[in-house]
PDB file of N, CA, C, O and CB in Angstrom:
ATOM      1  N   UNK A   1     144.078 -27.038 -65.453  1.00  0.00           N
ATOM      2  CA  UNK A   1     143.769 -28.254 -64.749  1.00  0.00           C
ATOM      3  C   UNK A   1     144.051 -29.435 -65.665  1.00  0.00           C
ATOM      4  O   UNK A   1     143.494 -29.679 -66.735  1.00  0.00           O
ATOM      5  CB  UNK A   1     142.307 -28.258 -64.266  1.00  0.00           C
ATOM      6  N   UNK A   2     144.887 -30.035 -65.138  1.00  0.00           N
ATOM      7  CA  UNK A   2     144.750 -31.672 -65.951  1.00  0.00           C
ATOM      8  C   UNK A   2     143.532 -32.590 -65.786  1.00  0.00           C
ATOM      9  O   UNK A   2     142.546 -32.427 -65.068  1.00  0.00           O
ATOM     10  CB  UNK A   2     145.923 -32.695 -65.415  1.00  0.00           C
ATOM     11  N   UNK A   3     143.808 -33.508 -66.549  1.00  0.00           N
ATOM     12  CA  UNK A   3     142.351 -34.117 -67.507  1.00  0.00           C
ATOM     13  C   UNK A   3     142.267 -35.303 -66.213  1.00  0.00           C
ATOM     14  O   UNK A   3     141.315 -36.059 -66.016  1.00  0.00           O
ATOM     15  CB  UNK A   3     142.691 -34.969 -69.729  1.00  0.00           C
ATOM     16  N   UNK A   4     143.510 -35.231 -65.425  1.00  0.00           N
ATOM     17  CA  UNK A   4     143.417 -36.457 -64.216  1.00  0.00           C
ATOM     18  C   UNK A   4     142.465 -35.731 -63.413  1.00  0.00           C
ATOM     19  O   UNK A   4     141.307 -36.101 -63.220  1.00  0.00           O
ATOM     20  CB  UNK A   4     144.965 -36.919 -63.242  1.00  0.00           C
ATOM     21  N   UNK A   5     143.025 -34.623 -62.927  1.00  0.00           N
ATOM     22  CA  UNK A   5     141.805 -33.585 -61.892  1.00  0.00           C
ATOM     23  C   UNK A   5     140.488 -33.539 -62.322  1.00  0.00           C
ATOM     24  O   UNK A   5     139.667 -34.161 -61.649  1.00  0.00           O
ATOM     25  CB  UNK A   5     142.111 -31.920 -61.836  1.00  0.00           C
ATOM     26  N   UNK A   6     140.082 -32.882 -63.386  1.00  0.00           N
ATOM     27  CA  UNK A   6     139.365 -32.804 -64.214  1.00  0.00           C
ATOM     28  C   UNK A   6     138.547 -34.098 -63.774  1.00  0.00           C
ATOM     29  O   UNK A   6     137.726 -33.770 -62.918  1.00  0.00           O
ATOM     30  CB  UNK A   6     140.004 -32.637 -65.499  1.00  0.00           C
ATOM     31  N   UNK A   7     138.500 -35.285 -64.033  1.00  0.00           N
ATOM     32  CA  UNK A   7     137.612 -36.164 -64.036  1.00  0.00           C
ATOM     33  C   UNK A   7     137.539 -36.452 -62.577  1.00  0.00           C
ATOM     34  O   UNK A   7     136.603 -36.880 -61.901  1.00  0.00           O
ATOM     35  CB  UNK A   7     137.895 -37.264 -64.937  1.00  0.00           C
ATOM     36  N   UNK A   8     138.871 -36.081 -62.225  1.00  0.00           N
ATOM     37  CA  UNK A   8     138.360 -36.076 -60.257  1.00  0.00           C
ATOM     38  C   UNK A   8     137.028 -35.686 -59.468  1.00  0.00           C
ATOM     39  O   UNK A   8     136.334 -36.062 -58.524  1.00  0.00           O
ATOM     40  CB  UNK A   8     139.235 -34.992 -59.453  1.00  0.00           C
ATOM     41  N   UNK A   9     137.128 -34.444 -60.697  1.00  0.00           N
ATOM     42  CA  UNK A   9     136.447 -33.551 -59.603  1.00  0.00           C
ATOM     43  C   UNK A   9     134.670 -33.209 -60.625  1.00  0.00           C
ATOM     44  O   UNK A   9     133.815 -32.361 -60.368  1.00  0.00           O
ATOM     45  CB  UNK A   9     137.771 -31.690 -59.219  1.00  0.00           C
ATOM     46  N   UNK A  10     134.689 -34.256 -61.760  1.00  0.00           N
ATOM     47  CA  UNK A  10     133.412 -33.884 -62.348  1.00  0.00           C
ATOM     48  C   UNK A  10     132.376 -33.900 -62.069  1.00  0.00           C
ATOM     49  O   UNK A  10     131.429 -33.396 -62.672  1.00  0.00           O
ATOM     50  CB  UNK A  10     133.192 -34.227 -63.071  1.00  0.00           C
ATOM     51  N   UNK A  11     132.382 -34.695 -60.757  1.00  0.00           N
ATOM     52  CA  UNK A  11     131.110 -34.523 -60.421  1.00  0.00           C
ATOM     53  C   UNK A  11     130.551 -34.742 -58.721  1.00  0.00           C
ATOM     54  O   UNK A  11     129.715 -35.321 -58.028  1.00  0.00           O
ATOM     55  CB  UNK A  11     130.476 -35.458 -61.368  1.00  0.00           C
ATOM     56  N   UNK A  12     132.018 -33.551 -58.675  1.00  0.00           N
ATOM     57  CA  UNK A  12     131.503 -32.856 -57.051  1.00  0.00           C
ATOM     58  C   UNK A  12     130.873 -32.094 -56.950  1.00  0.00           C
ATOM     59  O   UNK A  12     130.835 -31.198 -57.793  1.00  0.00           O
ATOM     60  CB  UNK A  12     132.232 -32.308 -56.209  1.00  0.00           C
ATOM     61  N   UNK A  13     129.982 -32.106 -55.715  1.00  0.00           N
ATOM     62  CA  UNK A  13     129.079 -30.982 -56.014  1.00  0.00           C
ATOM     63  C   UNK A  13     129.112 -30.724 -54.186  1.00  0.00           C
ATOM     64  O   UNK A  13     128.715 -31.470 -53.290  1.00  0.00           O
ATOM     65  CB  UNK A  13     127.306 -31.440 -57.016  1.00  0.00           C
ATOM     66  N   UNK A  14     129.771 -29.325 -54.120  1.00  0.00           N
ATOM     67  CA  UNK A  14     129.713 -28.603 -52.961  1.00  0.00           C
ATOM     68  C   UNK A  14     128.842 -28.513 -52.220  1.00  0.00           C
ATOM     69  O   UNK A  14     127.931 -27.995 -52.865  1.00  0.00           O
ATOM     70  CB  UNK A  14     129.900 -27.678 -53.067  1.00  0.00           C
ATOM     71  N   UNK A  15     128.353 -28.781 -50.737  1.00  0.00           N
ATOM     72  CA  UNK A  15     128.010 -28.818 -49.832  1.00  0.00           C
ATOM     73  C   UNK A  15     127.437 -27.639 -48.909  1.00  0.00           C
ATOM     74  O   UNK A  15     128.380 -27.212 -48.242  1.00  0.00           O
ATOM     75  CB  UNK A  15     128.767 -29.359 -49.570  1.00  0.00           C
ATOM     76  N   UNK A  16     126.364 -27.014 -48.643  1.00  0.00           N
ATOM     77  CA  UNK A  16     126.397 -25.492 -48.412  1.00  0.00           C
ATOM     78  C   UNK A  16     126.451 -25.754 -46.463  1.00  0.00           C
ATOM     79  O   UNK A  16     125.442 -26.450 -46.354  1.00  0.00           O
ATOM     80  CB  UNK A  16     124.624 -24.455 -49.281  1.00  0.00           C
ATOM     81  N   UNK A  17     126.821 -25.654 -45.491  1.00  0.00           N
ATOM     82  CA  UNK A  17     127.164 -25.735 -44.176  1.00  0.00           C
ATOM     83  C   UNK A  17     126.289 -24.928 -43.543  1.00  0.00           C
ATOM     84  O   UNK A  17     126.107 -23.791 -43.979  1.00  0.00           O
ATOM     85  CB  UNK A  17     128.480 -25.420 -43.892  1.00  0.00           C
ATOM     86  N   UNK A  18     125.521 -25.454 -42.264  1.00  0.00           N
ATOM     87  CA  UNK A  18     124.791 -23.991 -41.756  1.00  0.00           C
ATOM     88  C   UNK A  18     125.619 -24.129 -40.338  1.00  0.00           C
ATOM     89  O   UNK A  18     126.302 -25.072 -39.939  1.00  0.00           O
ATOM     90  CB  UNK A  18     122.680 -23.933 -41.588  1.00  0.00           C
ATOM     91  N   UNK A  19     125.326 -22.876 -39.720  1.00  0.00           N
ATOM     92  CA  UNK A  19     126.262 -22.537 -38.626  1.00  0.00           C
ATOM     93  C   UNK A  19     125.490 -23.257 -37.350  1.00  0.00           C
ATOM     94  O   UNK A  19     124.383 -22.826 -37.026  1.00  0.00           O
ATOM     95  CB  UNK A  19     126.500 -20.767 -38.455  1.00  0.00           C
ATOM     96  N   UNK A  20     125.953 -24.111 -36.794  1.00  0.00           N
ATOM     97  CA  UNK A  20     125.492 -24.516 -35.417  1.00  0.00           C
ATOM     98  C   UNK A  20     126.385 -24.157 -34.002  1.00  0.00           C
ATOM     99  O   UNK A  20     127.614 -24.181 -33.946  1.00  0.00           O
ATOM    100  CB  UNK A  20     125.369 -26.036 -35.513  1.00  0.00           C
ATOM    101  N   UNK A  21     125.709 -23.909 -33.172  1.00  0.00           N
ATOM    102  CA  UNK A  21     126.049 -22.831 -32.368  1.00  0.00           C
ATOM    103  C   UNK A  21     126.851 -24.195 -30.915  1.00  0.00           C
ATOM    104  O   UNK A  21     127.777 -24.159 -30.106  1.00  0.00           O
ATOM    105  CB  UNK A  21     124.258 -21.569 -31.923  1.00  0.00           C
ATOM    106  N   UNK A  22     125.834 -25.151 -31.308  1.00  0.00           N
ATOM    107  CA  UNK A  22     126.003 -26.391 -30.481  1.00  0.00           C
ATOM    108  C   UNK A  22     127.321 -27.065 -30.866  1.00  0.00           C
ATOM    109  O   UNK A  22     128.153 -27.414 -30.029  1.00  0.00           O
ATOM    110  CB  UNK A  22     124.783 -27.404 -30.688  1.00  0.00           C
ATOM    111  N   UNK A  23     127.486 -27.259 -32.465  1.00  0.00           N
ATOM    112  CA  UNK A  23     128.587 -27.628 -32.803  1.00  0.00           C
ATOM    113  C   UNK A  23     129.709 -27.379 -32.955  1.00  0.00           C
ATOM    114  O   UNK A  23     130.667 -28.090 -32.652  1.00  0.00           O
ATOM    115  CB  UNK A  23     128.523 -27.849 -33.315  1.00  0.00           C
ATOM    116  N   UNK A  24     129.717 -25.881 -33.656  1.00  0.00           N
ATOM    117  CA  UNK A  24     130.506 -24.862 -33.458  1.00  0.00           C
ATOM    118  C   UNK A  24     131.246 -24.098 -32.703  1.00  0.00           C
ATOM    119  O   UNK A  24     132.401 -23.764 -32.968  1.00  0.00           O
ATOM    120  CB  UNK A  24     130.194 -24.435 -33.666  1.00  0.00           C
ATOM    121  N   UNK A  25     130.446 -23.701 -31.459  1.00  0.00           N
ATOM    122  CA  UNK A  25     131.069 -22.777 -30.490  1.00  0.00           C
ATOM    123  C   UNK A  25     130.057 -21.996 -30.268  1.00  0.00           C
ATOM    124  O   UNK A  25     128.901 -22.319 -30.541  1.00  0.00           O
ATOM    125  CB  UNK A  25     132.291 -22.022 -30.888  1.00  0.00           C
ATOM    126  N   UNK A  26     130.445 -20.713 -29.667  1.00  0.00           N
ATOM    127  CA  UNK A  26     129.584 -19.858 -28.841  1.00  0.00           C
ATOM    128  C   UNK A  26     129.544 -18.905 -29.952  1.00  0.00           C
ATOM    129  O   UNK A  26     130.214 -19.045 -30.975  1.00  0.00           O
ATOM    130  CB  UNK A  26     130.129 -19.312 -27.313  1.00  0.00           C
ATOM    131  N   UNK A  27     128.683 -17.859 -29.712  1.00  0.00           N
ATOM    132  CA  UNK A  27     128.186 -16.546 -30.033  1.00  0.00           C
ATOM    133  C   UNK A  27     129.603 -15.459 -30.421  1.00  0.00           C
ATOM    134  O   UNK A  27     129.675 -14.537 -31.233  1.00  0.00           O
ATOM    135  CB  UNK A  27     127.232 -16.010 -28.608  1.00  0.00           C
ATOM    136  N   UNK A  28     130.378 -15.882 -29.701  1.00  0.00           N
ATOM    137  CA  UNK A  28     131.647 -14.705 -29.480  1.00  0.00           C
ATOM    138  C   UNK A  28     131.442 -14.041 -30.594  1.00  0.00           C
ATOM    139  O   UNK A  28     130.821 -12.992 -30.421  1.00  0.00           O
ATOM    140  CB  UNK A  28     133.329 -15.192 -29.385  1.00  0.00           C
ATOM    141  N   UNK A  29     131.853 -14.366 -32.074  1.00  0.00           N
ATOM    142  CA  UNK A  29     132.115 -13.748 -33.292  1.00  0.00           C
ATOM    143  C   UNK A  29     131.131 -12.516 -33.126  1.00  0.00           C
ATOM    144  O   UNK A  29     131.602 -11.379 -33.099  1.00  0.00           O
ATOM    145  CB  UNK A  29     131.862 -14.737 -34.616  1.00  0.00           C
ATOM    146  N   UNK A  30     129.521 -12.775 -32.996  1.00  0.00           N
ATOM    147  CA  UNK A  30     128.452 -11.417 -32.786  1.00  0.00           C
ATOM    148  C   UNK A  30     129.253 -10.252 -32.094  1.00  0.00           C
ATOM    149  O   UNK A  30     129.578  -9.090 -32.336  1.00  0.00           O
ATOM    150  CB  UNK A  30     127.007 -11.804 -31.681  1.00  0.00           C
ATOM    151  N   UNK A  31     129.393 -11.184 -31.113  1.00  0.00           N
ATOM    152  CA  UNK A  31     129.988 -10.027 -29.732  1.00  0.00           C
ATOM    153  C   UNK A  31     130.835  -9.506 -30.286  1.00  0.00           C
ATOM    154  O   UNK A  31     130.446  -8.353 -30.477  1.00  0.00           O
ATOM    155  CB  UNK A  31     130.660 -10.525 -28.257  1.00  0.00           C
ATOM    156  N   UNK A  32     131.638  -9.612 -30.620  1.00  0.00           N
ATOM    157  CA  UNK A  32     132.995  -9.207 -31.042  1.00  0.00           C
ATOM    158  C   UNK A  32     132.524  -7.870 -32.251  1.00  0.00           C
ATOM    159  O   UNK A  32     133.179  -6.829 -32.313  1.00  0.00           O
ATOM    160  CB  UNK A  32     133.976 -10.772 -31.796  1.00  0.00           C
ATOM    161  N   UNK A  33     131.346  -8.126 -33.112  1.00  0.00           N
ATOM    162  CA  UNK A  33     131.151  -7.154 -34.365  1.00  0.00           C
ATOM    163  C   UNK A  33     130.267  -6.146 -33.358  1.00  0.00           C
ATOM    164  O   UNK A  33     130.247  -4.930 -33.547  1.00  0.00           O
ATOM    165  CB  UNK A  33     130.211  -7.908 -36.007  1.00  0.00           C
ATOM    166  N   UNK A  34     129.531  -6.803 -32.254  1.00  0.00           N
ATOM    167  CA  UNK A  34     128.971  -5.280 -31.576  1.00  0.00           C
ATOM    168  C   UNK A  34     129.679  -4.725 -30.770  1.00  0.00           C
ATOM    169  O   UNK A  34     129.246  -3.910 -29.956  1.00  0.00           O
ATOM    170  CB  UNK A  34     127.774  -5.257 -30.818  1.00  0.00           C
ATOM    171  N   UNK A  35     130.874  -5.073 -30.862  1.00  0.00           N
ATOM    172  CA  UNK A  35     131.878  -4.607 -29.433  1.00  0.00           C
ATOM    173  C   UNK A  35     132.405  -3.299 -30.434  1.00  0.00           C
ATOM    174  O   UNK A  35     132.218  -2.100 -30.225  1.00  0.00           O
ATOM    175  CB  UNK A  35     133.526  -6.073 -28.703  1.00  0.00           C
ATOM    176  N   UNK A  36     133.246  -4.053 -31.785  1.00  0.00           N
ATOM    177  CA  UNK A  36     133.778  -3.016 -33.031  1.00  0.00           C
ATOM    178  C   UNK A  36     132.926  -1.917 -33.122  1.00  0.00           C
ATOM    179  O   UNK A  36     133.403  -0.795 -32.949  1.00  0.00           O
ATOM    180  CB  UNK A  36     133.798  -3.668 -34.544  1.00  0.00           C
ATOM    181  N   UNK A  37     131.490  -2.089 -33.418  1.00  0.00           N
ATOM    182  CA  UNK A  37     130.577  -1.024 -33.776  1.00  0.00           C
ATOM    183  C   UNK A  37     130.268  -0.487 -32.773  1.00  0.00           C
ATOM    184  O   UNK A  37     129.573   0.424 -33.225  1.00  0.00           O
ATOM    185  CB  UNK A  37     129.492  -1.308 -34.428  1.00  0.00           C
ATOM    186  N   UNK A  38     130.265  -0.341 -31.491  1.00  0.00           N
ATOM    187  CA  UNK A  38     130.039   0.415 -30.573  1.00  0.00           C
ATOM    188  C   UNK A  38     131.366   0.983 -30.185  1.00  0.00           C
ATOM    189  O   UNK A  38     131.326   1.792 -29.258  1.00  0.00           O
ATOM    190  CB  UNK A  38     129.327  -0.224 -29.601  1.00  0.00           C
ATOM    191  N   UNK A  39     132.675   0.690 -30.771  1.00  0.00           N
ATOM    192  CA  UNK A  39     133.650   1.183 -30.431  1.00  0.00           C
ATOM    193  C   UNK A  39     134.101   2.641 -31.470  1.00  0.00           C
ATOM    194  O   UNK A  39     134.858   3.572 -31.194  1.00  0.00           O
ATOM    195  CB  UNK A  39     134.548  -0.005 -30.374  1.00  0.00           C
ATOM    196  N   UNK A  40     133.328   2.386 -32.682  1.00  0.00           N
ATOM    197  CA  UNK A  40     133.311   3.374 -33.886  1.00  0.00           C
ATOM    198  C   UNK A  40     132.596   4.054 -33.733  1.00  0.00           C
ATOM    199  O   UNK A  40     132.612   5.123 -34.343  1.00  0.00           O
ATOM    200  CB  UNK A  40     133.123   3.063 -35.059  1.00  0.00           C
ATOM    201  N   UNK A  41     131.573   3.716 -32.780  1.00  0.00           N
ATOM    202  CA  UNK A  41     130.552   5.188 -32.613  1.00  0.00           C
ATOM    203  C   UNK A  41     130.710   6.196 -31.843  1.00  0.00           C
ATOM    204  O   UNK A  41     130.305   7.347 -32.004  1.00  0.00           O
ATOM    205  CB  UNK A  41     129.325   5.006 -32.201  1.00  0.00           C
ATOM    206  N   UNK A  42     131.566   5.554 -30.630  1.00  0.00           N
ATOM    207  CA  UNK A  42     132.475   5.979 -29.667  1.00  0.00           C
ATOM    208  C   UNK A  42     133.511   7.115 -29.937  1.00  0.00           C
ATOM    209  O   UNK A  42     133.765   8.216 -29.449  1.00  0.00           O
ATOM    210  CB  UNK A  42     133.136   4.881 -29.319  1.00  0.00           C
ATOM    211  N   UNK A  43     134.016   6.285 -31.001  1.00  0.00           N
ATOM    212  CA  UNK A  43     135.227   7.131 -31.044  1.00  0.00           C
ATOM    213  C   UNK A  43     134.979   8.213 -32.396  1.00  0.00           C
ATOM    214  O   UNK A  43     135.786   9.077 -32.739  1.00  0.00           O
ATOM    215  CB  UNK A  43     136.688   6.066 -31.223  1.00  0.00           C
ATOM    216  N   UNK A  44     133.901   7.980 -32.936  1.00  0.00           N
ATOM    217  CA  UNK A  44     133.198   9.166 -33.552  1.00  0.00           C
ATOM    218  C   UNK A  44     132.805  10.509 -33.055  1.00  0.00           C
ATOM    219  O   UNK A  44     133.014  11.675 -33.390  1.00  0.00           O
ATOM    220  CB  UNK A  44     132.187   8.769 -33.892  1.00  0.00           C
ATOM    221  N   UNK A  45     131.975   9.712 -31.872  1.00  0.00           N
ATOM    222  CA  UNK A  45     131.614  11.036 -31.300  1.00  0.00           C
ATOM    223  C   UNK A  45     132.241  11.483 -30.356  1.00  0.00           C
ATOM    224  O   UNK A  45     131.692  12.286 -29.601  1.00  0.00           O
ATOM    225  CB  UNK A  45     130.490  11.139 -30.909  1.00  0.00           C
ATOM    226  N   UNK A  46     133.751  11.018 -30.123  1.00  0.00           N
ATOM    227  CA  UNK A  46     134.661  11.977 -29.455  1.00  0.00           C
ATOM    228  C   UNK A  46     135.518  12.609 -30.249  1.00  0.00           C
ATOM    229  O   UNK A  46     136.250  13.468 -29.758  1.00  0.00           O
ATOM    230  CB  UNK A  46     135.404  11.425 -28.501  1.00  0.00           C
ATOM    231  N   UNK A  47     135.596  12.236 -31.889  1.00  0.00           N
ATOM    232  CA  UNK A  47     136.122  13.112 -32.487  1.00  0.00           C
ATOM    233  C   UNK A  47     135.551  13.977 -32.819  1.00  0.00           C
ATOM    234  O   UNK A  47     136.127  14.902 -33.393  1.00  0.00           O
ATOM    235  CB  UNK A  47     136.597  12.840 -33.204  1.00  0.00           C
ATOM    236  N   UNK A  48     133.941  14.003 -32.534  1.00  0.00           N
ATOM    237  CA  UNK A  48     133.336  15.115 -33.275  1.00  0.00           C
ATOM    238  C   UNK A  48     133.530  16.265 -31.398  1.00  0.00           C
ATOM    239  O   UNK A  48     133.937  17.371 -31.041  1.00  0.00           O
ATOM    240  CB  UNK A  48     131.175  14.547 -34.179  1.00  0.00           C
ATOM    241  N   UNK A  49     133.090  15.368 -30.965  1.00  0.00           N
ATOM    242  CA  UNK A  49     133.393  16.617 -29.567  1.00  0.00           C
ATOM    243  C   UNK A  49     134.490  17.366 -29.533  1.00  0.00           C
ATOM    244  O   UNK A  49     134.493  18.552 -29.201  1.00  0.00           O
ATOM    245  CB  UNK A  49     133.559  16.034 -28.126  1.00  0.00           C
ATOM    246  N   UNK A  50     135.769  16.522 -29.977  1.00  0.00           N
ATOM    247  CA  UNK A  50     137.430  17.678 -30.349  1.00  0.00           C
ATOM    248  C   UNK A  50     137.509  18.074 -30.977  1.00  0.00           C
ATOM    249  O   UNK A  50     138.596  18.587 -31.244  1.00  0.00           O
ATOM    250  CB  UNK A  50     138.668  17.531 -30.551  1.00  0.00           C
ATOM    251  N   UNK A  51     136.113  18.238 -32.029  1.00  0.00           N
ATOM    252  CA  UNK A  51     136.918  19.180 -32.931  1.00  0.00           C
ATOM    253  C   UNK A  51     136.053  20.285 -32.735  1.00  0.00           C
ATOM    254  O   UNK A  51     136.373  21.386 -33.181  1.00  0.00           O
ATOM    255  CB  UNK A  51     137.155  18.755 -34.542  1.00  0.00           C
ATOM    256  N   UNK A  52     135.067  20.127 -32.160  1.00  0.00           N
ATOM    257  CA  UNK A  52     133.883  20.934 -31.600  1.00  0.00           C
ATOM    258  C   UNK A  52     134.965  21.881 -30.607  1.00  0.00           C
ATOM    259  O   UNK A  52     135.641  22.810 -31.048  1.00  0.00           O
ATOM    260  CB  UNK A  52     132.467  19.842 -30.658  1.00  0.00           C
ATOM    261  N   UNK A  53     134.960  21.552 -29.593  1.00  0.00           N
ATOM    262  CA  UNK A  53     135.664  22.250 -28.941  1.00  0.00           C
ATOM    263  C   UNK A  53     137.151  23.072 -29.525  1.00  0.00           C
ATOM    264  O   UNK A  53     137.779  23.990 -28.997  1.00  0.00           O
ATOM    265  CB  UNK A  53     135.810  21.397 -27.989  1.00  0.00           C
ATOM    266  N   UNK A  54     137.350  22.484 -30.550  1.00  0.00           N
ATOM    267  CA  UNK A  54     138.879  22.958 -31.333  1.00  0.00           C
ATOM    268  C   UNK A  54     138.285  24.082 -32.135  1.00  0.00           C
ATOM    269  O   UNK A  54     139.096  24.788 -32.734  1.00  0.00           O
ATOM    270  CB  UNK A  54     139.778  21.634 -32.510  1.00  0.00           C
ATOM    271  N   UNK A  55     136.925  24.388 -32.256  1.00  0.00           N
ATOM    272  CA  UNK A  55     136.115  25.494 -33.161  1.00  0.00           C
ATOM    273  C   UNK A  55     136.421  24.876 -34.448  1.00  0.00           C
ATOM    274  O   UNK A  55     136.430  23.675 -34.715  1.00  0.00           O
ATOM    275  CB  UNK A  55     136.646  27.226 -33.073  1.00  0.00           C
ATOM    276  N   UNK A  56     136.670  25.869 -35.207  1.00  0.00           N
ATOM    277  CA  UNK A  56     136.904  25.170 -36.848  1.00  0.00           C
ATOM    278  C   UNK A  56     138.343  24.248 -37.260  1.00  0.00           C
ATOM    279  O   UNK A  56     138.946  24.207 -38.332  1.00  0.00           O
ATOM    280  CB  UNK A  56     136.974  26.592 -38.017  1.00  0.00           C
ATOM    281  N   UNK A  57     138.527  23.777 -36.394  1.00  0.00           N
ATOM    282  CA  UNK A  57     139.800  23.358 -37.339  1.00  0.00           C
ATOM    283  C   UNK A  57     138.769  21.652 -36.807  1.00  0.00           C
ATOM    284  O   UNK A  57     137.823  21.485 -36.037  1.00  0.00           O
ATOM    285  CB  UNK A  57     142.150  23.869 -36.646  1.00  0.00           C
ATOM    286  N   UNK A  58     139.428  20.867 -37.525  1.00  0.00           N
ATOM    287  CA  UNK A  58     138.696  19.612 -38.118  1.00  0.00           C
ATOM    288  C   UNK A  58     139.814  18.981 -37.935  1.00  0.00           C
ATOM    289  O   UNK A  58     140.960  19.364 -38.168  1.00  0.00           O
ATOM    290  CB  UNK A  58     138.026  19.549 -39.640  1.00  0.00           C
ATOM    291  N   UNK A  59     139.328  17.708 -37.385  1.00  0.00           N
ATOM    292  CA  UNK A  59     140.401  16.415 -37.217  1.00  0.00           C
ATOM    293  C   UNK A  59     139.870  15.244 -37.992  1.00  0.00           C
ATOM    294  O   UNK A  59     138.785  14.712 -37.759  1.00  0.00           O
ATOM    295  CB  UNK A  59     140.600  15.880 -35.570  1.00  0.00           C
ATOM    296  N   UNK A  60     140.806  14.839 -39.033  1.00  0.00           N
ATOM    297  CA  UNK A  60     140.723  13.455 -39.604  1.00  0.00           C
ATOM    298  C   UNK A  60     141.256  12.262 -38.770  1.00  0.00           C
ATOM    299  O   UNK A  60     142.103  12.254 -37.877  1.00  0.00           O
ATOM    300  CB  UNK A  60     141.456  13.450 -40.867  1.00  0.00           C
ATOM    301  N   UNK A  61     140.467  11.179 -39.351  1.00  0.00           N
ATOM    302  CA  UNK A  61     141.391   9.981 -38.677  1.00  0.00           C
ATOM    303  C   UNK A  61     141.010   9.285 -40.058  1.00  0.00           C
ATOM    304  O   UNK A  61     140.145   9.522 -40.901  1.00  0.00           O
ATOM    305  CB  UNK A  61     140.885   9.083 -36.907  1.00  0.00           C
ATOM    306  N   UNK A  62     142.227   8.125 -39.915  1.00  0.00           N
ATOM    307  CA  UNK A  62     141.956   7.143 -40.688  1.00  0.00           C
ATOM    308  C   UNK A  62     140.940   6.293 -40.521  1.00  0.00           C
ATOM    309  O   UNK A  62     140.115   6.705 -39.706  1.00  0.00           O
ATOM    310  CB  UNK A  62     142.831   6.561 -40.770  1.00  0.00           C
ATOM    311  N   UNK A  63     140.610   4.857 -41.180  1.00  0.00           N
ATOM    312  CA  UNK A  63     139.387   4.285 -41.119  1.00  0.00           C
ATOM    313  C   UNK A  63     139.793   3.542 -39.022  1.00  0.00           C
ATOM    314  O   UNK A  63     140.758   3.101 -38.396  1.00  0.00           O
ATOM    315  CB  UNK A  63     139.144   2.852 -42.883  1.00  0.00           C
ATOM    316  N   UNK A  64     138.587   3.792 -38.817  1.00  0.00           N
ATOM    317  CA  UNK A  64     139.068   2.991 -36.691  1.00  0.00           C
ATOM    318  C   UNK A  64     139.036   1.751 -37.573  1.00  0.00           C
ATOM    319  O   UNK A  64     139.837   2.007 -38.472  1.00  0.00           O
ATOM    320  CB  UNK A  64     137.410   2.998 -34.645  1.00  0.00           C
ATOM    321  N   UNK A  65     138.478   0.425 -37.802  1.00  0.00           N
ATOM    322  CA  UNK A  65     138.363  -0.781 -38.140  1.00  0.00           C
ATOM    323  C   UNK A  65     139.507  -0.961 -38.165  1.00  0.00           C
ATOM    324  O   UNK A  65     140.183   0.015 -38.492  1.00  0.00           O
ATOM    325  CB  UNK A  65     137.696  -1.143 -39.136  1.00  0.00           C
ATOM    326  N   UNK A  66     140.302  -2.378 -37.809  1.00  0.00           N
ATOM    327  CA  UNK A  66     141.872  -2.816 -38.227  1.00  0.00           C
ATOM    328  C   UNK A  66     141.986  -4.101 -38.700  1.00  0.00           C
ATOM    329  O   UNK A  66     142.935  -4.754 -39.132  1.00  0.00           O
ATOM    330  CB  UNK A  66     142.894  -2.776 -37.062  1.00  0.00           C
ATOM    331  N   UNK A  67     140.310  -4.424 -38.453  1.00  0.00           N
ATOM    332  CA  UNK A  67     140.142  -6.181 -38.994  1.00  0.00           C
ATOM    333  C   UNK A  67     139.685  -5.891 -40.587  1.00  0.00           C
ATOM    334  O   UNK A  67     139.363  -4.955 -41.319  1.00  0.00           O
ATOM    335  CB  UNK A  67     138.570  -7.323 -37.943  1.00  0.00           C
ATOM    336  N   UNK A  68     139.836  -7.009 -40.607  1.00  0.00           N
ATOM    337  CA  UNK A  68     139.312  -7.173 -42.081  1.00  0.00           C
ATOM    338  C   UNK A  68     137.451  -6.996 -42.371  1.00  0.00           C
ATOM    339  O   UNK A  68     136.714  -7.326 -41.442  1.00  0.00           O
ATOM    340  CB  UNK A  68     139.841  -8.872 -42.529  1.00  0.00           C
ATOM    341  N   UNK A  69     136.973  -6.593 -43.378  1.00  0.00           N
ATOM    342  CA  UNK A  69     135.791  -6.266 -43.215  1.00  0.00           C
ATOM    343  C   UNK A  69     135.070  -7.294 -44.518  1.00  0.00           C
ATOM    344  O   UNK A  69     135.659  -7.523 -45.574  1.00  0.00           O
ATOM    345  CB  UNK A  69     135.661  -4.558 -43.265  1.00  0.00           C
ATOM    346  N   UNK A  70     134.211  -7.629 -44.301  1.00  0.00           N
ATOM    347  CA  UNK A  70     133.224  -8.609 -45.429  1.00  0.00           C
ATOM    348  C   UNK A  70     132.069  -7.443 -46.057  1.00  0.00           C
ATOM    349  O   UNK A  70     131.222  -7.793 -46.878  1.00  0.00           O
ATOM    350  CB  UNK A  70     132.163 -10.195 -44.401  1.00  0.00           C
TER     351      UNK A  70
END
């Protein structure tokens, strides 16, 4: 960093944001993480039912999620 930035920025001090629902927008984002997690449980327990029915042989899948995860 140069000494120009540097004194730019000495004495900012970041701002912490809280989420307003009024200001912001709607709920969707929730919906959207219980839609994912009810879709992984889903498709859990239909892999466990095929492989149930397949007797011993065992089916992998990769991770279901395709979003990014925090």
């Amino acid at each position: 960093m140069s000494a120009d930035t540097q004194k730019l920025f000495e004495d900012y001090v970041p701002e912490i944001l809280e989420y307003d629902p009024k200001v912001d927008g709607s709920d969707e984002h929730k919906i959207r993480d219980e839609h994912l997690s009810t879709k992984e449980n889903l498709l859990e327990k239909i892999r466990k039912a095929k492989a149930a029915r397949k007797s011993n042989k065992t089916t992998f899948r990769q991770n279901i999620r395709t979003e990014n995860e925090s």
